[in-house]
N, C-alpha and C positions, 0 to 999 in steps of 0.2 A: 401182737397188736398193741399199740401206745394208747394207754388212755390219760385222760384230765381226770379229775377229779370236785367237784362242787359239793361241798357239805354245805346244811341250814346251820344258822345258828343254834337253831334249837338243839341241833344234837352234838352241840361242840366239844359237851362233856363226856359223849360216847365216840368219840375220833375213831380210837384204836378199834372199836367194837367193827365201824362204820366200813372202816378202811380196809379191813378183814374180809367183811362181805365182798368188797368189790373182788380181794386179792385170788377171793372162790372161783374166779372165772378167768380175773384179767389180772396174769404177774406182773405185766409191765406199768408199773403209774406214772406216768411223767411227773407228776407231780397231783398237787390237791391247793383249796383254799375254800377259808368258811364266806360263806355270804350272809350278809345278815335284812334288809332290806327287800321283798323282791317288785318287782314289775308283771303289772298285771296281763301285759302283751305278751313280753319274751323272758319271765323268769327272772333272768341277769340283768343290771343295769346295762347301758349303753357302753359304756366304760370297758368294763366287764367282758361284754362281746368286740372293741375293738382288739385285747388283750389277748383275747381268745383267737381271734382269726392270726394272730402272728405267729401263735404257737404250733407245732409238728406234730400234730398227734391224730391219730383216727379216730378215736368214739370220744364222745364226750358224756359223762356218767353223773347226774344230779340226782344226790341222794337225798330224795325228796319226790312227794309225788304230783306230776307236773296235770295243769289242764289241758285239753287236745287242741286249743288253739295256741298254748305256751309253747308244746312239744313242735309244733309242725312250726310256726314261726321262730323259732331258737334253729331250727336244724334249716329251713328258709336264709336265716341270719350269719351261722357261722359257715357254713354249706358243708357238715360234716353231721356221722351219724350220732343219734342224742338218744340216751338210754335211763330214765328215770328207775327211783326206787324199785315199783310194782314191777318193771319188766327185768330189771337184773333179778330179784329174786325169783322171781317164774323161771329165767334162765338158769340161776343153781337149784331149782327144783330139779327142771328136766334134765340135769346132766345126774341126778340120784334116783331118777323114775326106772323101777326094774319091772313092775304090774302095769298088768294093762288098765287096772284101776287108776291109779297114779298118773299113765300116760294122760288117762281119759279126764281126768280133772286138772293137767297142767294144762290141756290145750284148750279146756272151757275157758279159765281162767285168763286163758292170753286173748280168743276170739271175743270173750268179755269186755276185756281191758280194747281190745284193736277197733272193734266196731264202732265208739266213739270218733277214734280218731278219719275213722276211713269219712264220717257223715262231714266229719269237722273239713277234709279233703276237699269232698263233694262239695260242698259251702265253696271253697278258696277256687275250685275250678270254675262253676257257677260266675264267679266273680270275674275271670279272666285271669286269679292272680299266680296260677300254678304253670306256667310254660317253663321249660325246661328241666330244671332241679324239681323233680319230685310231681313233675306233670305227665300223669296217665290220662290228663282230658277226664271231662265230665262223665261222659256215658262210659268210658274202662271204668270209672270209679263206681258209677250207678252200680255195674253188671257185677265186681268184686263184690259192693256192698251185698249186694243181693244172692251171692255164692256164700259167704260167710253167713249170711243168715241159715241159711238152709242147712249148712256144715253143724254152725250151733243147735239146730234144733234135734238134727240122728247124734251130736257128741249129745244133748239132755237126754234124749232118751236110751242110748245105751249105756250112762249112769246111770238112771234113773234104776234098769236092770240088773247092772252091779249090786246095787243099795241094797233094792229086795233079797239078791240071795245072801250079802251081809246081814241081813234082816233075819230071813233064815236060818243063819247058822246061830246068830244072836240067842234066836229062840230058843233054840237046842238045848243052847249051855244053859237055858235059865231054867227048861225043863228039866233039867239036870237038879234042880234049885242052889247051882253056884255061883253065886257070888261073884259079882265084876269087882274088880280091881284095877284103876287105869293108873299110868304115870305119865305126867304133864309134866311141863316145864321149859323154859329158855330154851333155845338150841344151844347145842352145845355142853348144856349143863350137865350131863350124865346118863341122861335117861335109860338109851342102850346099855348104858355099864352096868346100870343100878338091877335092869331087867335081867343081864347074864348070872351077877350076881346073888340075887334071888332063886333062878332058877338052874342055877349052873351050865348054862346052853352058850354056845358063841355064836351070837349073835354079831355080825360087823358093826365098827363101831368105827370113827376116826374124827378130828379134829375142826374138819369143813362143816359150816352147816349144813341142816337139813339133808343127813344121813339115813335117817329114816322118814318115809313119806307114805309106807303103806303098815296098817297097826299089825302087830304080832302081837297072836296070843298064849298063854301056857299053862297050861291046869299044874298049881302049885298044892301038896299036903301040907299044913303044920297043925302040929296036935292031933286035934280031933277034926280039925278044920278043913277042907277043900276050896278053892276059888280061883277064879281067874284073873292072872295078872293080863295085863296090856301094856303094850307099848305103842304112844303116840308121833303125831307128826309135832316137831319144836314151835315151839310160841317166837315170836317178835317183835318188836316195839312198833307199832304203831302199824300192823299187818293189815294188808290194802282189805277191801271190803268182798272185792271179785274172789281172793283167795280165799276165804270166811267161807263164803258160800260152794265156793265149786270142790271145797275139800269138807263139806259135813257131812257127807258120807262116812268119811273119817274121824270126823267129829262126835259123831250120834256115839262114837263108845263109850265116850267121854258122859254125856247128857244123859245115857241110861247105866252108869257107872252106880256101886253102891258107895263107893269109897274112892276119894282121890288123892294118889300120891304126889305132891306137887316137888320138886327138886331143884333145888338152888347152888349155883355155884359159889360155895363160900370164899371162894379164893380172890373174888374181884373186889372193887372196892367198895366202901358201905353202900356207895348213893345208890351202885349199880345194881347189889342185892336187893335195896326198898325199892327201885325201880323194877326190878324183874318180879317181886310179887305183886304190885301193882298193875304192871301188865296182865300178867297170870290171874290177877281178879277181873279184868275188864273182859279180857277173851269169855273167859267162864259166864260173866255174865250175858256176853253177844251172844252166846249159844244158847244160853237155857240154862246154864249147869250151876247157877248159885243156889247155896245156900246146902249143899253134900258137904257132909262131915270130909275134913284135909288133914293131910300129915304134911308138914314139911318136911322137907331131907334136907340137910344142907352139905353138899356132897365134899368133896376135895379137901378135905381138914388136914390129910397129912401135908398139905403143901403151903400150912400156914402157920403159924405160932399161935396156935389156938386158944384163945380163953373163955374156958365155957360156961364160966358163971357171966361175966361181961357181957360176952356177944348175944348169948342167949335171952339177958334181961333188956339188949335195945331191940332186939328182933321182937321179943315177943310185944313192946307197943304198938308192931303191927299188923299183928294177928287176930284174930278174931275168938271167941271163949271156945267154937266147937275145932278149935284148928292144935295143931301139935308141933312141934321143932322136935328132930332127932339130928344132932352132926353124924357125917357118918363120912367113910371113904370106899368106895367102890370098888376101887382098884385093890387095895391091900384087907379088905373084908370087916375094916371098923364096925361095931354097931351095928350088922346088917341085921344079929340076932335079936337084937334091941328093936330095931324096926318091925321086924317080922313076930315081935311080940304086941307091938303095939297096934298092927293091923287086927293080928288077932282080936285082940281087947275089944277094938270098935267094930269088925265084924258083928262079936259074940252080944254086943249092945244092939247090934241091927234087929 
């Protein structure tokens, strides 16, 4: 399948980052271009969409997250199918969903995201304006609408049942009195590796985002110490709101976490580093989880010309006094000792 490609301006300086996501699903790009302006009807200028209709391609992929009158008037407009930020990423979720946990919160997440647009439908047919392209008639749309509700309300409550027996097990470990330990961080950036690494387990790991989507846990020794590490689902810039929510079940490990590892890819370029902890504070904060003692990791060093008095003294202006920076490499075992001291340390302070 051929797709287009529509970056915002906003993210003009994450191209490579952008384009990546898409290549998660769809290898073929026809191509791409930034827009910088939008239009409050159809998204793309007028321009824009007659440019579009010349072109050979099947989906058209705006990375960016569109309104439900944008999405349906844009796909109305070019008569081809239109696939915004939220729903490509819901789609590389489900292509890494192996739990039926995971299943059950990709598909909240989409009937989330869809139910807007079906109302926005109902609206356009009401009006008379849907015959043909994209016209199920008023009452097909009413009768959908009204199927999806009902769909969403058994996918809430059979989370909801998940939740509690993660709830359950939660309790276990803590009547255990050990100690959580989670790792966050960008997709991408290591988290899987860092977690094998620590534990010595092989865990899957690969290059696509959002490889992991349901948390693994593993009771780790050091010293005298016991605790449990974690592994999370990957952070992303500017993650829709629907996902936030239909994946805190996932999240809550995070939020009842004693300590968070948070894991940086050193290998990208500065801005993208200051940007991936800055994301990483915002998420933390949309859950609940500010203000938990952090370590940094900042993972991939052997794949850079490292300087560790430099990098370290512009990193640390953006940290905070209860937060930590360790470099380290995951894959060839830098510093993991180091790390695994310094959890220690703030454990033994808990």
């Amino acid at each position: 399948m051929r797709v287009y490609v529509v970056i915002p301006k906003k993210y003009s300086r994450f191209l490579e980052e952008e384009l990546a996501l898409v290549r998660t699903i769809y290898r073929d790009i026809l191509g791409y271009e930034v827009v910088g302006g939008r239009n409050h009807k159809t998204y793309l200028s007028t321009e824009k969409i007659k440019k579009l209709r010349e072109l050979h391609f099947d989906k058209l992929i705006i990375m960016d997250r569109l309104k439900p009158s944008q999405l349906i008037n844009l796909v109305r407009e070019i008569r081809r199918e239109v696939v915004d930020r939220v729903l490509l990423i819901l789609e590389i979720f489900a292509t890494h969903a192996g739990s039926r946990e995971a299943l059950l919160q990709i598909e909240l997440a989409k009937l989330k995201y869809t139910l807007p647009l079906v109302k926005e439908a109902i609206r356009y047919a009401k009006l008379g304006e849907l015959h043909g392209f994209l016209g199920a008639g008023r009452y097909g749309y009413e009768k959908y609408y009204l199927l999806l509700k009902k769909k969403e309300a058994r996918l809430r409550r059979e989370s909801e049942n998940l939740r509690v027996v993660r709830e359950v097990h939660r309790k276990a470990r803590r009547d255990l009195g050990l100690p959580h330990v989670v790792i966050v961080g960008y997709t991408c950036a290591g988290k899987t590796s860092l977690f094998n690494a620590i534990t010595r387990l092989m865990r899957p790991v690969g290059p696509e985002p959002f490889t992991t989507l349901t948390p693994k846990a593993f009771r780790v020794n050091y010293k005298d110490v016991s605790f449990i590490l974690i592994d999370t689902v990957g952070f992303i810039r500017d993650i829709p709101p629907e996902i936030i929510e239909s994946f805190y079940a996932t999240l809550e490990e995070v939020v009842e976490s004693d300590l968070i590892v948070n894991i940086i890819d050193i290998s990208k370029p500065f801005h993208s580093i200051i940007e991936e902890i800055s994301t990483g504070r915002e998420i933390l904060r949309r859950i609940g989880a500010q203000g938990k003692p952090v370590i940094y990791v900042l993972n991939k060093i052997d794949k850079i010309a490292f300087n560790n008095a430099t990098l370290l003294e512009e990193i640390s202006k953006y940290i905070g006094d209860n937060e930590v920076v360790i470099p380290v490499s995951c894959t060839k075992g830098i510093n993991i000792d180091l790390l695994l001291e310094k959890i220690y340390m703030k454990l033994n302070k808990r």
